[in-house]
C-alpha positions, 0 to 999 in steps of 0.5 A: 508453515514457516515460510508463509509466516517469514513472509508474513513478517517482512510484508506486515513489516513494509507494509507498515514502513510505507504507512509511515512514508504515505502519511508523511507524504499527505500531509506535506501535501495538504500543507502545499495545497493549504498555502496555494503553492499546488492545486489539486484537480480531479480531470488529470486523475481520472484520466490516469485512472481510466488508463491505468486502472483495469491494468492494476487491479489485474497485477493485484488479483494475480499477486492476490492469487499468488500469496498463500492465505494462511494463518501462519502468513496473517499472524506474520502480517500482524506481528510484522506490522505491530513490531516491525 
């Protein structure tokens, strides 16, 4: 039970470093779009998704699959991401 909960703490605690990163990243965004420097479009992101998407959603079942669901990995997810 030690190493779901280890690992529990450093994905709660990166999980929590990225937030922070990606809400930083949107909201420089939303200025650059706000002011006009930048234009947000939707047909190049479909297309990305067309391509990309299927093959992502499989790497995340598998990663999915991988981690071992636990109540010692969600108490690590909780603490790392409350104290990390």
């Amino acid at each position: 039970m030690a190493i779901p909960f280890i690992l529990g703490l450093i994905v709660g605690f990166l999980i929590k470093k990225s937030l922070k990163k990606a809400l930083i990243i949107g909201i420089i965004i939303a200025a650059v779009t706000y002011f006009g420097f930048f234009s947000l479009s939707l047909d190049g992101l479909e297309d990305i998704i067309a391509q990309y998407g299927p093959m992502s959603v499989h790497y995340m079942v598998l990663l999915l699959g991988m981690l071992p669901l636990s109540v010692g990995l969600i108490i690590g997810l909780a603490i790392g991401f409350l104290f990390g």
